[in-house]
N, C-alpha and C positions, 0 to 999 in steps of 0.2 A: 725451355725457359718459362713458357706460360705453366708448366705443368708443375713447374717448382717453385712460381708464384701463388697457385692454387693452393698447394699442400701447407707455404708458408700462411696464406690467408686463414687455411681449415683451420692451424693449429692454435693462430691467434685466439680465433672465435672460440674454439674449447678451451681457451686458458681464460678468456674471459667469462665464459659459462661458470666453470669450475672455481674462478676468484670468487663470485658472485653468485649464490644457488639458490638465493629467493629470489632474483631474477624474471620477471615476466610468469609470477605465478597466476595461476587461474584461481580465483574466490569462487564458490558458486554460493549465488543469495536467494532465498525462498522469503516472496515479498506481499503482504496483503495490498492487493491491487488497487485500493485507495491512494497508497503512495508512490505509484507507479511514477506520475510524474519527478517527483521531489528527487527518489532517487537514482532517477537515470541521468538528473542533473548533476547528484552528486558523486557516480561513479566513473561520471566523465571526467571529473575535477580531477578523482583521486587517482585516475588511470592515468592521466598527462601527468600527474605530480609523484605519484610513486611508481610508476611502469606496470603494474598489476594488471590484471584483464579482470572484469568483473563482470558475470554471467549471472543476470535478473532470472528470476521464473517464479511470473506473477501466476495467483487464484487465490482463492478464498483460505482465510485465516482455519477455521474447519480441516480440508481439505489437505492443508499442508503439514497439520498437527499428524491427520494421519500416513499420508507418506514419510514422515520424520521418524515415525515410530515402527514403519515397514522398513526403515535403513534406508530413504534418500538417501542420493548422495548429497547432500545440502552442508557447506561450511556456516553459512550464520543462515538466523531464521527473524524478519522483521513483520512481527503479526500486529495483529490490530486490537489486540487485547493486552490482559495481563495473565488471564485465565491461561492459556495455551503455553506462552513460553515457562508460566510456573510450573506448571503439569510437567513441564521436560525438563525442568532443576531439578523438582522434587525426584521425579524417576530415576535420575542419574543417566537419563539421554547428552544433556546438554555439560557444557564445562561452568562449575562452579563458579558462583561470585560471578556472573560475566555479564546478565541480566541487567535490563535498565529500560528506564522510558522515554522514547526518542520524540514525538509527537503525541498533542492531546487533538481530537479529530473534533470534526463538526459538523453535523449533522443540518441538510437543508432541503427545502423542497421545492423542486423546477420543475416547471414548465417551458418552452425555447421558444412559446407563442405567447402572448394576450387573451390568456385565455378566453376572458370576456370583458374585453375593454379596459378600464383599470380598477377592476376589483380586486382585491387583494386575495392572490392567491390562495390561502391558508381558508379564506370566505366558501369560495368554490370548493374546495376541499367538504369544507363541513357538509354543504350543500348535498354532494355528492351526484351532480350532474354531468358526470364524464361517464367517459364507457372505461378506460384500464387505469388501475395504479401500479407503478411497478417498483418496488422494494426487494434488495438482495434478501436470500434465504437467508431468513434468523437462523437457521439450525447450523449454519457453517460460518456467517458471516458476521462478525458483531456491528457491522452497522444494518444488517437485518432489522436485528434484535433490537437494536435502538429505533428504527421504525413502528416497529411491533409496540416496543413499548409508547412511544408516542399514538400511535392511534388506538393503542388499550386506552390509555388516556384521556384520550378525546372521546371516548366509548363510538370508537367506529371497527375495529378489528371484528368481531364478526358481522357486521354491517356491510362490510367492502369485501367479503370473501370470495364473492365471482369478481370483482373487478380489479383485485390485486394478481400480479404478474410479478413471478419470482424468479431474478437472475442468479445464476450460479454465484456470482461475487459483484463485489457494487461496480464493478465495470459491466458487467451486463445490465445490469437494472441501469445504467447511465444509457447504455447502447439503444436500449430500449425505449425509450423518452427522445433519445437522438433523432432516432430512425422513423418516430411516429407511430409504434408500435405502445406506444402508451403516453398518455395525454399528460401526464404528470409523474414526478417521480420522487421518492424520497434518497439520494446523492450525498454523495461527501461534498464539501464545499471545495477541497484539495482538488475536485475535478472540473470544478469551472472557473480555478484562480491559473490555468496554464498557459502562460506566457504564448508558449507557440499555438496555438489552438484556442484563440478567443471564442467565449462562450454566451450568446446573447438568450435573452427571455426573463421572465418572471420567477423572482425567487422570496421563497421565507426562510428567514433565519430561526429554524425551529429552536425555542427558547430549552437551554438546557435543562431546566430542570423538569422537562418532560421524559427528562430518558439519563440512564446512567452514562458517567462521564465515558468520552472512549477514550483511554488511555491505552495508549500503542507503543507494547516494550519491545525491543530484541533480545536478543541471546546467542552465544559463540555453541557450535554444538561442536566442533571441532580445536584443538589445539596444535592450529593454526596463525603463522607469526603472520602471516599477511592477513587471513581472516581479522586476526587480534587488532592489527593495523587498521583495518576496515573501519572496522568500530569506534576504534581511538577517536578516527577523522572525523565521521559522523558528530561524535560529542563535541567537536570546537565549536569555538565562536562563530566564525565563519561560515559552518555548516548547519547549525541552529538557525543562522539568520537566511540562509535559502530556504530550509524547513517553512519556519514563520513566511516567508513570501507564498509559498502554495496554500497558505490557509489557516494551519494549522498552528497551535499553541504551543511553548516548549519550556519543561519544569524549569 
């Protein structure tokens, strides 16, 4: 009896599988580490609401441009530019038309202490009485580069070049400021707007027109209906307005 209850169960579950074959698929997302927060929030949404499993794998915008183009296995790709995901329309890596701009980023500079009482941050900065700054690599990261371009600006980039310390991706350069492994740091503002993970110290809101906007598109690289899904969701109202709570801006 049990063993002919077993076989009835099996057959159920496969007629169920087989009714239903987008069922419990696996997305895989290559994500610039900036929005790491944003969306693990909103993969948790869309996995409780559509069944999908959705597989994050954060690093630097750079970095993932180039495994996308060695054949990651990557269904969608969420960078921090626009540079990268266009480079994989134009190539004919990615699925046409699919491209769009999910978050505009913002650029800030912390410290998690007083530096020196309450002077204002950005003062100390000029100064240049710290011993590290730490800024993700311009070469992979665009919120690097938006550093870079802020202290061109300020005419301090070769002025700071023993004291700048460069993380793989602006989650390092955050870890690094964390950890005390650098006195200040230039951060996404998405990293210290996370709910779970209150972030205390001294910040500037470095004024945009010091550095190019960061407009952060994605792109489907696969034609993928749950991938395609993914995206849909992203774009709602609902998901725009999580986006906007970590920080960040949305067209």
């Amino acid at each position: 009896m049990k063993a002919l209850i077993r076989i009835l169960f099996l057959a159920l579950a496969f007629s169920s599988i087989m009714a239903n074959p987008a069922m419990a698929q696996e997305i895989r997302v290559a994500v610039a580490s900036n929005f790491s927060g944003a969306i693990n929030a909103l993969a948790h949404r869309f996995e409780i609401e559509k069944g999908h499993r959705v597989t994050l794998i954060f690093g630097s915008t750079g970095k993932h441009y180039a495994q996308i183009k060695n054949g990651a296995p990557f269904d969608l790709f969420f960078a921090a530019d626009i540079q990268r995901p266009k480079l994989l329309d134009e190539e004919g890596i990615a699925v046409s038309e699919s491209r769009f701009t999910y978050a505009i980023g913002k650029l800030v500079l912390w410290s998690p202490v007083l530096v020196d009482g309450d002077e204002p941050i950005e003062t100390i900065l000029q100064r240049g009485d710290f011993e590290k700054l730490s800024i993700a690599n311009p070469r992979f990261a665009p919120y690097g580069k938006a550093a870079q371009e802020v202290l061109e600006d300020l005419g301090l980039w070769k002025k700071f070049q023993r004291k700048i310390v460069r993380g793989e991706n602006i989650s390092q350069a955050f870890q690094f400021v964390k950890s005390g492994n650098a006195a200040m740091g230039f951060v996404a503002l998405s990293q210290l707007k996370r709910p779970e993970l209150p972030v205390s110290g001294t910040i500037w809101d470095v004024p945009e027109t010091l550095y190019t906007p960061i407009e952060q598109q994605a792109i489907l690289l696969k034609n993928s209906e749950a991938a395609a899904e993914f995206l849909n969701f992203v774009k709602s109202a609902e998901s725009l307005e999580v986006i906007r709570g970590f920080g960040y801006s949305t067209p």
